[in-house]
N, C-alpha and C positions, 0 to 999 in steps of 0.2 A: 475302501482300501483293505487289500487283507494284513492280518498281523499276525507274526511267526515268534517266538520264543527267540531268543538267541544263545542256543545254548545252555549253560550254566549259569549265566550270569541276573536272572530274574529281569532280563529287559523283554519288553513285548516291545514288537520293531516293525517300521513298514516294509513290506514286501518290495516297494522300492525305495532305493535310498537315490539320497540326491549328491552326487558328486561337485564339488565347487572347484572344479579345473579346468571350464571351460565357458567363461560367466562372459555374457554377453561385452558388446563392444560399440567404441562409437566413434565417430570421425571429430578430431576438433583442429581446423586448419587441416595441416597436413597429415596430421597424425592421428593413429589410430591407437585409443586408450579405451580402459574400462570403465562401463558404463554401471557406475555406483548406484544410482537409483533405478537401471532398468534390472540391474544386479537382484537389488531386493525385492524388487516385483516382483519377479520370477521365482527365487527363494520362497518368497511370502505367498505366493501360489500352490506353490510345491507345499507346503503348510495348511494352505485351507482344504487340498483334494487330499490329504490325509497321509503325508511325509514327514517321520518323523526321526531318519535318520542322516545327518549331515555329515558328510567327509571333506576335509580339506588337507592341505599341506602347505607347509612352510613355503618351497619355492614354486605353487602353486599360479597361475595368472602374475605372472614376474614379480613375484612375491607378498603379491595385493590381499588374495583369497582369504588368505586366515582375517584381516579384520573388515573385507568386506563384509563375509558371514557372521561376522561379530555384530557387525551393526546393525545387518539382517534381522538377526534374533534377539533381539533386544526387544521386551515387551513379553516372550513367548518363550525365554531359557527355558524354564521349569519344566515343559510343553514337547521338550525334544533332545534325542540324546544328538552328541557332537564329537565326532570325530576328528584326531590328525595323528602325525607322524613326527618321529624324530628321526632323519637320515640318517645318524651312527656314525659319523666321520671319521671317528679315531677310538681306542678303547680306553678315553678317560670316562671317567661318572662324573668328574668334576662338567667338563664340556655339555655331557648328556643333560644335565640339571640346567644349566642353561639355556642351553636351545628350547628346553622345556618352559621355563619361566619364559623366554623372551612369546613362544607361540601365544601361554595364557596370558602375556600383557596385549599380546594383537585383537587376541580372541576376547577381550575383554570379559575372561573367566574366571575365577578362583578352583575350578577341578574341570579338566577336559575328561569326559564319560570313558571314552575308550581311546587309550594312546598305543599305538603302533611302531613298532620297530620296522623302520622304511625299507621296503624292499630288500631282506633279509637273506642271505643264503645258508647253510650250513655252514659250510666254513668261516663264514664273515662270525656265525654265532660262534662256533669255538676260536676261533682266533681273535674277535675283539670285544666280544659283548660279555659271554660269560668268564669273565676273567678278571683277577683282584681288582678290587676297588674298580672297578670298569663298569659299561651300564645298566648292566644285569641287576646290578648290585644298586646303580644310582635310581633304579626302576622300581625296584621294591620298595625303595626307603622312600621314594614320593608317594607309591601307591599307602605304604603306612601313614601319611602325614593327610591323607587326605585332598592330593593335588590330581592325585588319577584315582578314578575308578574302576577302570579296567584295563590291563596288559596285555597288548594285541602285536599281531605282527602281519607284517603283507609280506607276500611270498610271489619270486617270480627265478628261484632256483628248478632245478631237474624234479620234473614231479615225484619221482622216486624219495624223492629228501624233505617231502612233505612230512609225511607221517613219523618222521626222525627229531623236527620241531616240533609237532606236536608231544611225542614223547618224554621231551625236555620236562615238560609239568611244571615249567612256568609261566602259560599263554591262557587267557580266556577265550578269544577269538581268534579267527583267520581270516585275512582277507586275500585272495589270490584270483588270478584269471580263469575264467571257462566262460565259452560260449559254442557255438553250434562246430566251429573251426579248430579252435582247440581244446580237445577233452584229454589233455594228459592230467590234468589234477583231479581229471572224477574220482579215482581211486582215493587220491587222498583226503577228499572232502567227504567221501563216505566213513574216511577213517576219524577223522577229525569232529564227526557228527556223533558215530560212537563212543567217540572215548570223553564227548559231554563239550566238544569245543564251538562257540556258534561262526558261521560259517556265512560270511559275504564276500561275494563274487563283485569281482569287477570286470569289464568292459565286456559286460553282456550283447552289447550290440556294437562291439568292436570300437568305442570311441564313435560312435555313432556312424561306421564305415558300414558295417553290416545290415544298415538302412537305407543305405544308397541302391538305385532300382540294379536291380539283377533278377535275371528270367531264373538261373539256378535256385537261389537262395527262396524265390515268389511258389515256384516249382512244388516246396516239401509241402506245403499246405493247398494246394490251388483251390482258391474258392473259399474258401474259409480262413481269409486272414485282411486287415486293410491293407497292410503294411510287411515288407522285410522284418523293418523293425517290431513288428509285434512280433513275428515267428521267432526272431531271434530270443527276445526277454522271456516270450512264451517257454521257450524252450527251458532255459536258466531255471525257471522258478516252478517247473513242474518238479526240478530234483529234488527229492526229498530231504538233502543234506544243507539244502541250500536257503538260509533264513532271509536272507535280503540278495537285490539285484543292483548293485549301483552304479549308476548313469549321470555322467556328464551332461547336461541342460541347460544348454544357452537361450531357450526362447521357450514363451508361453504357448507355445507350439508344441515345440519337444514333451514338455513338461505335462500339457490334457493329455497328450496319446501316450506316455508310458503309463501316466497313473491310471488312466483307463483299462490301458492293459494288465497292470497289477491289480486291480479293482475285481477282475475277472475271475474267479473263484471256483472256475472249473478247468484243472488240471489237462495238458494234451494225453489224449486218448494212449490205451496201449499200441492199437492201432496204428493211431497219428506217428508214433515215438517210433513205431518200428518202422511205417513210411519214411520216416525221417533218418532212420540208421540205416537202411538197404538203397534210399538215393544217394548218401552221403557214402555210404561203400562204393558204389560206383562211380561215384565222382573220384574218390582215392584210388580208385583200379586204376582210373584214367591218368591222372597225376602222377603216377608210378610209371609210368611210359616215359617219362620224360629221369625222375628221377626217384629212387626209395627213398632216400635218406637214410641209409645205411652210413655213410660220413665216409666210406674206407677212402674218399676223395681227400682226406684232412689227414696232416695239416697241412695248406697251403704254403707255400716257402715266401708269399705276398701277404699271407695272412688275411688270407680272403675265405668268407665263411659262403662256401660255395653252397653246401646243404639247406641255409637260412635262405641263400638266394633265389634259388629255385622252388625253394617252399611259397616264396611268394609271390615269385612269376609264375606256380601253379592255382594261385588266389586270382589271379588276373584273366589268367590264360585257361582256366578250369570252372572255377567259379565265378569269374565275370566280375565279380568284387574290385575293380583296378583304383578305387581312389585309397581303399584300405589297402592294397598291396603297395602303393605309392608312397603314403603314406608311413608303411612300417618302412619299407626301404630306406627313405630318408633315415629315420631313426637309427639304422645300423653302424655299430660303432660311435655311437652318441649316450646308448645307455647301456648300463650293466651286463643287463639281461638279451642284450641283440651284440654279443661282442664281433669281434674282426671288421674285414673292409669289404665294401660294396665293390660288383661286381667291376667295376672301373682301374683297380687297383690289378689286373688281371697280367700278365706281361705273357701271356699266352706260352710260357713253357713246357707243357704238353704232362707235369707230371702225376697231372691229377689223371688225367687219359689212362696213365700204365695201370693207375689203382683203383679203376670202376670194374665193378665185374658186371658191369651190363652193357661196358665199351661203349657209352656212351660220348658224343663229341662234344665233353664239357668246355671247351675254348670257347667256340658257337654259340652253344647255348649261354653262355657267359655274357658275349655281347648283345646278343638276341633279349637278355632276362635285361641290363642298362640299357640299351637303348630303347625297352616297351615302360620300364618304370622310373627310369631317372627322365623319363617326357615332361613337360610342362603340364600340372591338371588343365 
């Protein structure tokens, strides 16, 4: 396994980290529940091939995760840093401190390593966090007390407003998204690298979507890869701004072939990286035939986020990726970060039409984009 600095903070870290959001499962009767001891198998796997960064969250596996991994590590705290988050619901510090105490009563901790402010945006920061007695404020006073040791945030705002939280100068880490499909935060993981912030990526292999077979994605490396999913992580962890990759791992499956591929200690080629950005140009020339994402379509008077829609009817329809296009779909208007309404919500009044400047027939494509990804997988 290789190990990366994290930043400022004097953690040496595995190259891959193990995400605990998508922990195995198991039938009992009708129902299908999580599987607590295949849980730790797998965990505890993820430990002997040389993983020594765990991520979880409070509403994580229907809110299981925090003390499955608890129990997980038990035997082996000392041995590994542990990760979670506090969502920010409101800007008391009194609330912050709570949710905080309730996670290390799960996690059966007395200091979680690096604590996260859940899915953060700029705004959210000045409007509820950095503000009197608010959790900015409840965030420091635990990291004084010895309950945290590190002050982290996940990021899934405008990449431009990356480097605006880093600025803040009160984060040690960042965890935000990139992977082969979206590089709007490279810039700011480069900035975040420089100014001393360590830097974990998440859903390097799309939630494990960008492992699913696709001749596009098999394409960048042909011949020199087992798996999607290696190309993908490959990719992730050749950046140099980037000290961990971490992955979701439901199975001692998942888990040989990522650390394998994190184990691997020779970087993609300049070569490989520019194969990799001149098919992935052309794949986005191609994508742009259908739509730029220029937005002048917005705002919908349906509140339909036509731009996000088409973004991922070109994941499907471009890159062949359609369980992770399916996938995020679902998701729209479910989380923060995917706001408006799925393509369904459409009532066909033409006013997106007058505002395309590439006269595109966005009605069409509207039901053409639901009826390929609102399918049944």
């Amino acid at each position: 396994m290789q190990y990366r600095k994290l930043g400022g903070t004097g953690a040496s870290i595995s190259a891959l980290g193990f995400g605990a959001m998508r922990l195995p499962m198991a039938r009992v009767g009708d129902k299908e529940v999580f599987d607590v001891e295949e849980s730790a198998r797998v965990i505890r796997r993820a430990h002997a091939l040389g993983v020594n960064f765990f991520d979880t969250a409070p509403y994580y596996c229907g809110g299981q995760s925090e003390a499955i991994l608890g129990e997980a590590l038990k035997g082996i705290r000392d041995q590994v840093y542990v990760s979670t988050k506090n969502p920010i619901e409101d800007a008391s510090g009194d609330h912050f401190r709570e949710r905080l105490e309730k996670s290390l009563e799960r996690l059966g901790l007395e200091r979680v390593d690096f604590y996260h402010m859940w899915g953060i945006s700029l705004e959210a920061y000045q409007a509820r966090i950095a503000v009197k007695d608010g959790p900015l404020s409840a965030a420091l006073k635990a990291r004084e007390e010895g309950l945290i040791a590190h002050l982290s945030f996940s990021f899934h705002d405008k990449g431009e407003n990356l480097p605006k939280l880093v600025d803040e100068g009160v984060f040690e880490t960042v965890l935000c998204q990139y992977n082969i499909l979206d590089r709007s935060n490279e810039a700011g993981i480069a900035y975040a690298k420089a100014k001393g912030l360590g830097v974990v990526v998440m859903g390097p292999v799309g939630g494990g979507r960008l492992g699913a077979p696709s001749e596009v994605i098999r394409s960048l490396l042909a011949g020199q890869a087992r798996s999607n999913a290696e190309i993908a992580l490959r990719f992730v962890l050749t950046n140099p701004g980037v000290a961990c990759a971490l992955s979701g791992m439901g199975s001692l499956a998942q888990v040989e072939e990522n650390a394998a591929t994190a184990s691997n200690a020779a970087p993609l080629s300049a070569a490989e990286l520019e194969s990799i950005a001149a098919s992935m140009e052309e794949n986005k020339r191609l994508a742009e035939l259908y739509c730029t994402g220029c937005k002048y379509c917005m705002p919908c008077p349906q509140g339909v986020n036509i731009p996000l829609c088409f973004q991922l009817m070109n994941y499907h329809r471009v890159y062949k990726i359609t369980d992770y296009a399916r996938g995020e779909y679902r998701s729209i208007g479910k989380v923060e970060w995917m706001p408006g309404k799925d393509a369904s919500a459409c009532t066909e009044c033409g006013e997106c039409e007058t505002k395309c400047p590439q006269r595109l027939s966005v009605r069409e494509q509207l039901k053409e984009t639901h009826a390929a990804l609102a399918a049944a997988e």
